[in-house]
C-alpha positions as CSV (number, residue, x, y, z in Angstrom):
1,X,10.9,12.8,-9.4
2,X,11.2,9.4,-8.0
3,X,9.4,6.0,-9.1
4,X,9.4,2.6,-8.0
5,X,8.5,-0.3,-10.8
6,X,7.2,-3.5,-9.4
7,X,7.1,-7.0,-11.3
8,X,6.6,-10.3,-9.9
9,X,3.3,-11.3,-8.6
10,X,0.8,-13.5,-10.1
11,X,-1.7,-16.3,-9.2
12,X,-0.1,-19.4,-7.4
13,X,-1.4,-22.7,-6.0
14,X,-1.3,-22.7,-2.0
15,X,1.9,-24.2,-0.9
16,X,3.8,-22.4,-4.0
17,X,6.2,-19.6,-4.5
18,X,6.7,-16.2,-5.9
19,X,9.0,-13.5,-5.8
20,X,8.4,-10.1,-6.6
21,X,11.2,-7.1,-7.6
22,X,10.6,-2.8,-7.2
23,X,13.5,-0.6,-8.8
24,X,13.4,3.0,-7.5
25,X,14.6,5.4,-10.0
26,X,14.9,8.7,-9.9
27,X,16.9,11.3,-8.5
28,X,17.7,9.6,-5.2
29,X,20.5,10.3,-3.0
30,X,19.8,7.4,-1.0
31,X,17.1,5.0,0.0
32,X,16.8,4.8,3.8
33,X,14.5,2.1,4.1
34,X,12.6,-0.4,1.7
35,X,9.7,-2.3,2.2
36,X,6.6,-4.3,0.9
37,X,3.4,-3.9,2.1
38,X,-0.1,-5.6,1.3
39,X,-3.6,-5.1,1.0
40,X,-6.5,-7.7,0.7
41,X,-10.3,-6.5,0.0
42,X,-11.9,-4.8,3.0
43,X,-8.3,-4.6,4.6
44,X,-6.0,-2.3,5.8
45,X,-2.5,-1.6,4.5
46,X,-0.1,-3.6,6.1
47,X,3.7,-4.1,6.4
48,X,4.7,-7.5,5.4
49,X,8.5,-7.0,5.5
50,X,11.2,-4.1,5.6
51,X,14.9,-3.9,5.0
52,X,17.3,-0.9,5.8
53,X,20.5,0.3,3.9
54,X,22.1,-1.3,6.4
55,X,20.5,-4.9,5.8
56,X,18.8,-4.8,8.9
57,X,15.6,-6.8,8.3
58,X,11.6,-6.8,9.4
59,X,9.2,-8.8,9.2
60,X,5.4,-9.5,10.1
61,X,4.9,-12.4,12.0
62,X,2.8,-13.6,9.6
63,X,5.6,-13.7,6.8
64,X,8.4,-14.7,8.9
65,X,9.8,-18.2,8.3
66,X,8.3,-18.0,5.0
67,X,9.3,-15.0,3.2
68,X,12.4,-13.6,2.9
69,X,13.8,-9.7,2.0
70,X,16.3,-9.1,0.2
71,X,17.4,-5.5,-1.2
72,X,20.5,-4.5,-4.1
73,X,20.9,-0.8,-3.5
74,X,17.7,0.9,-4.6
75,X,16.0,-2.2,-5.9
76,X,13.9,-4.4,-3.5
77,X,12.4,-8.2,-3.6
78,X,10.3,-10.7,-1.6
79,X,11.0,-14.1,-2.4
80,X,7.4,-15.6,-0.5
81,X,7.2,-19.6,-0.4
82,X,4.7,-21.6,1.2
83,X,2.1,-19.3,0.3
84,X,-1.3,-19.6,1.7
85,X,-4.7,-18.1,0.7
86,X,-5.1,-15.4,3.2
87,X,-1.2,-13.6,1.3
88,X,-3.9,-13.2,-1.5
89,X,-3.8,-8.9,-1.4
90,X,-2.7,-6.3,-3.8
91,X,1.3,-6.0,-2.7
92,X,2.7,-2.5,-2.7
93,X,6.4,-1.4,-2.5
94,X,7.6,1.7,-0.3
95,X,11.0,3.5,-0.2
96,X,12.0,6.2,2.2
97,X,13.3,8.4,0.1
98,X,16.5,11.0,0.5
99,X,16.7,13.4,-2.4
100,X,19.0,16.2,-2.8
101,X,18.1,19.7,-0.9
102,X,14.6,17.6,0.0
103,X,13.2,16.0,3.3
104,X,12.5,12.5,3.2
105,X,9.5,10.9,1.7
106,X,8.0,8.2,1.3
107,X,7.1,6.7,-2.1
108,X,4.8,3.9,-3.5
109,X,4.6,1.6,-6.2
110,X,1.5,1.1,-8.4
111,X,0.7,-1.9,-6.5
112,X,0.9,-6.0,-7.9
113,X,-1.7,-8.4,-7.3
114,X,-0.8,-11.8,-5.6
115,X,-3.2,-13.9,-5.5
116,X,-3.2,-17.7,-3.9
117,X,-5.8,-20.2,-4.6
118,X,-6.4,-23.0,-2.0
């Protein structure tokens, strides 16, 4: 089994920061790609930023120049600064997962709420 434990998160005033972590454990052979996604009320899921093994980074144009990916093996963070209401959303971390004598799969955090007031 695999699981991914998010912290970070919180409420913040607009123009503030916060920075959220996921750990994957588990029996992992290797993580292809990490990522955070995001969901506000009445929303779709959406990608807010990605990073491969390799470092290569992606973001939504709505997070770039403010929030930054960042990833330490099979653990993952978002630093986010200048944070505005409309990040306010429930923020879920995803791995692509290779396990031994498995195909990959994606996994999902429990989800951490972030929430911005104006």
């Amino acid at each position: 089994q695999v699981q991914l434990v998010e912290s970070g998160g919180g409420l913040v005033q607009a123009g503030g920061s916060l920075s959220l972590s996921c750990a994957a454990s588990g029996s992992i052979f290797s993580i292809n790609v990490m990522g955070w996604y995001r969901q506000a009320p009445g929303k779709q899921r959406e990608l807010v930023a990605s990073i491969t093994s390799g470092g290569t980074t992606n973001y939504a144009d709505s997070a770039k120049g403010r929030f930054t990916i960042s990833r330490a093996k099979n653990t993952v963070y978002l630093q986010m600064n200048s944070l505005k209401p409309e990040d306010t959303a429930v923020y879920y971390c995803n791995a692509n997962v290779q396990r031994v004598l498995r195909p990959q799969y994606d996994y999902w955090g429990q989800g951490t709420q972030v929430t911005v007031s104006s």
